[in-house]
C-alpha positions in Angstrom: 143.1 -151.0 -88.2 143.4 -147.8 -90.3 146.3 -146.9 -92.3 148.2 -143.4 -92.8 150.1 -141.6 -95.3 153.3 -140.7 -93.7 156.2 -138.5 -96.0 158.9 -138.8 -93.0 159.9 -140.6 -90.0 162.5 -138.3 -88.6 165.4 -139.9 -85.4 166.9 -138.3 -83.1 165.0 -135.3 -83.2 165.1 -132.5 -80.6 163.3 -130.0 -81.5 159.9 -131.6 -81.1 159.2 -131.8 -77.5 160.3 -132.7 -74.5 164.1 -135.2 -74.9 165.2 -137.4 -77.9 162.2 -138.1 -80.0 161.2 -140.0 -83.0 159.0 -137.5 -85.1 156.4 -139.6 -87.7 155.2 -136.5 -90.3 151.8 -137.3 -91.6 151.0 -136.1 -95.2 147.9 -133.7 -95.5 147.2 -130.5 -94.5 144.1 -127.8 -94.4 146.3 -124.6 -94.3 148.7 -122.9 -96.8 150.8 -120.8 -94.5 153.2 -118.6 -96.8 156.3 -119.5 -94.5 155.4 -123.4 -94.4 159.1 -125.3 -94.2 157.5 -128.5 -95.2 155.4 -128.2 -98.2 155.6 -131.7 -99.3 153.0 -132.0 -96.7 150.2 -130.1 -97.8 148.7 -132.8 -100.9 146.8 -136.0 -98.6 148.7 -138.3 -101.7 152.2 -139.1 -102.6 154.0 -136.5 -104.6 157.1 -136.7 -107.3 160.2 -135.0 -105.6 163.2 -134.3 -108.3 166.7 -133.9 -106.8 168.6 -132.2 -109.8 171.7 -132.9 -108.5 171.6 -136.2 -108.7 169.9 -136.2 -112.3 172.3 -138.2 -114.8 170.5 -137.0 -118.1 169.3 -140.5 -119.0 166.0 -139.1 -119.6 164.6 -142.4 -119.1 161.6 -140.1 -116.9 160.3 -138.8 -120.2 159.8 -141.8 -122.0 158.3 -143.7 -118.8 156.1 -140.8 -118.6 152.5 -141.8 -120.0 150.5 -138.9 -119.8 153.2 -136.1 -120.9 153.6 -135.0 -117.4 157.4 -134.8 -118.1 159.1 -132.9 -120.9 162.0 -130.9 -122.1 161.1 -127.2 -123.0 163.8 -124.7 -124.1 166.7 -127.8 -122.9 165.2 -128.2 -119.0 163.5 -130.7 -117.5 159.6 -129.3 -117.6 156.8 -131.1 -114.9 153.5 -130.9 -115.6 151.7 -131.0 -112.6 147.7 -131.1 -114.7 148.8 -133.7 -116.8 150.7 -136.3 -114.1 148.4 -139.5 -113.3 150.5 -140.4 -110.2 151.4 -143.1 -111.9 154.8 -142.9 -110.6 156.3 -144.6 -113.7 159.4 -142.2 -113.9 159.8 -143.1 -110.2 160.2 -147.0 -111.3 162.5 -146.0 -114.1 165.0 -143.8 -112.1 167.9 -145.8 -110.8 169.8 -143.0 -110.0 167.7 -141.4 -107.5 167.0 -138.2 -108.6 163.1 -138.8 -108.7 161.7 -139.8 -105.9 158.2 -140.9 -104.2 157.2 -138.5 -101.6 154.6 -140.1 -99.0 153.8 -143.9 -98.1 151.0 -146.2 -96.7 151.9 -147.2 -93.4 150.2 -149.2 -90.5 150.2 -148.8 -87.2 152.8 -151.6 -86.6 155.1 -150.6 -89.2 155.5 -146.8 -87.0 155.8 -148.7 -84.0 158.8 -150.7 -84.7 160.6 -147.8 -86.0 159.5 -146.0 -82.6 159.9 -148.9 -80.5 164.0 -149.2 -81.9 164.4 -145.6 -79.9 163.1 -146.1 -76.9 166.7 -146.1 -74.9 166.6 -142.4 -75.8 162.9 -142.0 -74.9 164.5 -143.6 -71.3 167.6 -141.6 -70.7 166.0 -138.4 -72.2 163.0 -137.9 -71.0 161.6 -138.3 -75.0 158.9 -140.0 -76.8 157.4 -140.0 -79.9 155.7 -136.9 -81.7 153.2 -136.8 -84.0 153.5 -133.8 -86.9 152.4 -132.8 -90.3 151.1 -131.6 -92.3 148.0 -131.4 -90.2 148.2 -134.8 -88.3 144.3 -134.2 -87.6 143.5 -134.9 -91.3 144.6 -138.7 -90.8 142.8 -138.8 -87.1 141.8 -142.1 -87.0 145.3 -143.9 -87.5 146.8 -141.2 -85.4 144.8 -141.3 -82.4 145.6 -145.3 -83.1 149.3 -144.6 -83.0 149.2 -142.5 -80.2 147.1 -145.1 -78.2 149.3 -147.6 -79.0 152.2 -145.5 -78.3 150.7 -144.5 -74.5 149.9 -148.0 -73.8 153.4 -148.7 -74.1 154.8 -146.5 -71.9 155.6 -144.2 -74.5 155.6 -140.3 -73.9 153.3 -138.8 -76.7 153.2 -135.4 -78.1 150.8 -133.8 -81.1 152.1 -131.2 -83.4 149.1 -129.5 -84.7 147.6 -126.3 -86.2 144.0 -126.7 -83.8 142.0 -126.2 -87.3 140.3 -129.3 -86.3 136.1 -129.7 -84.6 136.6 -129.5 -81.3 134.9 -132.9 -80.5 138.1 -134.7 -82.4 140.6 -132.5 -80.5 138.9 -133.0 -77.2 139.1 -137.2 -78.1 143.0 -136.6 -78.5 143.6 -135.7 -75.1 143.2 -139.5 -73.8 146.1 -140.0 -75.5 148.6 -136.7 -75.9 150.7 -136.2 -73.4 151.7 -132.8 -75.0 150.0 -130.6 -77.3 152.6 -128.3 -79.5 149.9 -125.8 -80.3 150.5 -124.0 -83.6 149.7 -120.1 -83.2 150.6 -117.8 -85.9 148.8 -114.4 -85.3 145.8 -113.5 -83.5 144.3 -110.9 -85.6 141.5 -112.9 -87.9 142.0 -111.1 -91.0 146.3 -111.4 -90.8 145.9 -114.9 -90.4 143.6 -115.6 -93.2 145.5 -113.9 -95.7 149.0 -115.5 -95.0 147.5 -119.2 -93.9 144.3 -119.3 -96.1 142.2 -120.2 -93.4 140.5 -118.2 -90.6 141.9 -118.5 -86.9 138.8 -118.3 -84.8 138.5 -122.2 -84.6 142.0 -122.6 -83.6 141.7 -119.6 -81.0 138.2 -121.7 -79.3 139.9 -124.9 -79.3 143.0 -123.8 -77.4 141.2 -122.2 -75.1 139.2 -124.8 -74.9 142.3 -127.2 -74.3 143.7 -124.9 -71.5 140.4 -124.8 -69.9 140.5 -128.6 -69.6 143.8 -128.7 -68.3 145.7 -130.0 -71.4 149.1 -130.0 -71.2 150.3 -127.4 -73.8 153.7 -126.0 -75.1 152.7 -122.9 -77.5 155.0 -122.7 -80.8 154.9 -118.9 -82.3 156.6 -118.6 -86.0 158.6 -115.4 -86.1 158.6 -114.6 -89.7 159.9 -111.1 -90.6 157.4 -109.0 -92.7 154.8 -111.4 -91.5 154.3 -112.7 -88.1 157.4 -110.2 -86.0 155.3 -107.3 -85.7 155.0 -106.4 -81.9 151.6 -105.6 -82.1 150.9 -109.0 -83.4 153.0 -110.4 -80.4 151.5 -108.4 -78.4 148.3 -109.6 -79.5 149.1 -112.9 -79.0 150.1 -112.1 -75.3 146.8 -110.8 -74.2 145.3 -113.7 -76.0 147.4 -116.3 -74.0 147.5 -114.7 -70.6 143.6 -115.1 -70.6 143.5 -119.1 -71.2 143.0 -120.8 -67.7 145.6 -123.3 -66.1 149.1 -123.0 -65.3 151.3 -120.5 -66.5 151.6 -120.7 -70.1 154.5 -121.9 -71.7 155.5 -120.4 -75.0 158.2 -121.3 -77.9 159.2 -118.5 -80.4 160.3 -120.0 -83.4 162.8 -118.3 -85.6 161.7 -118.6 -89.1 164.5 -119.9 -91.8 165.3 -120.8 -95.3 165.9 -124.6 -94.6 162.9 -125.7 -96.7 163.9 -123.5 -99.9 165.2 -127.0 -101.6 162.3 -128.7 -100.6 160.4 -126.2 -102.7 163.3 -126.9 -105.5 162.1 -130.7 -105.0 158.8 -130.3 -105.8 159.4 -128.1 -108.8 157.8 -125.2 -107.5 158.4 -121.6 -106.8 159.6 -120.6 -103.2 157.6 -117.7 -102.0 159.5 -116.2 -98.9 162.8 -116.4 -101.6 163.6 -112.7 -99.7 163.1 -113.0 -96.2 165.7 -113.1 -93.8 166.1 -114.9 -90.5 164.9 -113.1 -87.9 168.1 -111.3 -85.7 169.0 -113.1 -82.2 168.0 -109.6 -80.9 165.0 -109.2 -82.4 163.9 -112.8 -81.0 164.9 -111.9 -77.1 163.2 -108.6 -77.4 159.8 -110.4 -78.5 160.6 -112.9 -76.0 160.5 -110.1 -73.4 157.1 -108.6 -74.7 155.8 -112.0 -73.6 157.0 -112.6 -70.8 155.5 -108.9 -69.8 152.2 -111.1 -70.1 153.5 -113.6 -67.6 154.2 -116.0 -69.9 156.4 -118.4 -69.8 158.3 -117.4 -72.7 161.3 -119.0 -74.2 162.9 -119.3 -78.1 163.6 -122.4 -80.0 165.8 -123.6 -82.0 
């Protein structure tokens, strides 16, 4: 059986899906969106995460440190992202905490007993599990494992993904996804290249695609101001979506916020969005309402 990288297992969640869910993030992914709220995703390998606050000063990181990865320059901490061997000696060395291992090698089993201690909320609920990223296509073989295993069980499943994926992987997913949460951030090719890095016109084929073959499918829209909340892009994206085949289409607008600012902090690295607001309530419903002039099925999320 294969194994995956995993960087979180997150309980209780809500957000992701359909009832109480257990959320397993899998570590990897192919895009670099500017607004991404969980860059400690993007590497397919464990990272070093510092958490200042909890630094004593021991400095027992810097002599650990083999390759010189770590240093102090002008009286601060310095990282060295080049130099670091993964090693993860300052990891081993750090009792108090503040440096951390970000990512682990888990199996199938080891997921499903952490899954399996939920499932009176999966009952009650209406839940499951959920499957998110990072991209969880770039580990496909232990997911489509995990969610087999899951379904076989009784469990409801649900995939978190961006569609940058062959189609002939993404069409295997659907013997075991009860729910597709279908990343799509703007329509227009050349918008979506500069602020992801990668082009959209795979992503647009397979979700039509999907639709076509009568996927279930929940479509999750980041609203990011100077970025994604134009109208025209909405709008865009309306005409897009009204023209997939099945049901009426069911669309989540997600407000974009500053949660993952820290998480940036963590890794030692430069948050990028540093002055973007959240989007206004009112600005939400009235793109809400442009949708739903598409008869859409439109709704925002938390």
């Amino acid at each position: 059986m294969p194994t995956g990288l995993i960087f979180d297992i997150k309980k209780f969640a809500v957000h992701d899906g359909p009832g109480i869910r257990t959320t397993v993030f899998m570590k990897g992914c192919p895009l670099r969106c500017a607004w991404c709220h969980n860059p400690e995703s993007w590497k397919r390998e464990p990272e070093i995460l510092f958490y200042e606050q909890r630094c004593i000063g021991c400095e027992k990181c810097f002599e650990a440190c083999p390759s010189g990865a770590l240093r102090i320059e002008d009286g601060k901490r310095a990282y060295d992202r080049d130099r670091c061997r993964h090693c993860y000696a300052c990891v081993d060395v750090c009792y108090a905490e503040a440096t951390i291992k970000c990512g682990r090698e888990v199996t199938v089993e080891d997921v499903m007993a952490e899954v399996e201690k939920d499932r009176p909320f999966y009952e009650h609920s209406g839940g499951g599990m959920t499957v998110s990223g990072g991209e969880p296509m770039m580990q496909e073989a232990f997911v489509f494992s995990l969610m087999k295993r899951a379904k076989e069980t009784g469990i409801h499943t649900a995939l978190d993904t961006s569609g940058y994926v062959r189609w002939e992987v993404l069409a295997r997913f659907q013997e075991v996804t009860d729910l597709f949460l279908y990343d799509l951030k703007l329509v227009d090719e050349a918008r979506h290249r500069t602020y992801t890095g990668v082009s959209n016109r795979g992503i647009l084929d397979n979700l039509k695609k999907l639709s076509g073959a009568g996927a279930s499918l929940m479509i999750r829209m980041p609203i990011v101001p100077g970025y994604t909340d134009g109208e025209a892009d909405v709008e865009a994206a309306g005409r897009y979506l009204s023209s997939l085949d099945g049901d009426r289409i069911r669309v989540q607008l997600l407000p974009y916020h500053r949660l993952a600012e820290s998480k940036y902090e963590r890794l030692e690295d430069v948050y990028p969005l540093k002055e973007v607001p959240a989007p206004p309530k009112e600005r939400m419903e009235r793109l809400r309402e442009l949708l739903s002039g598409y008869d859409l099925d439109a709704s925002v999320g938390g």
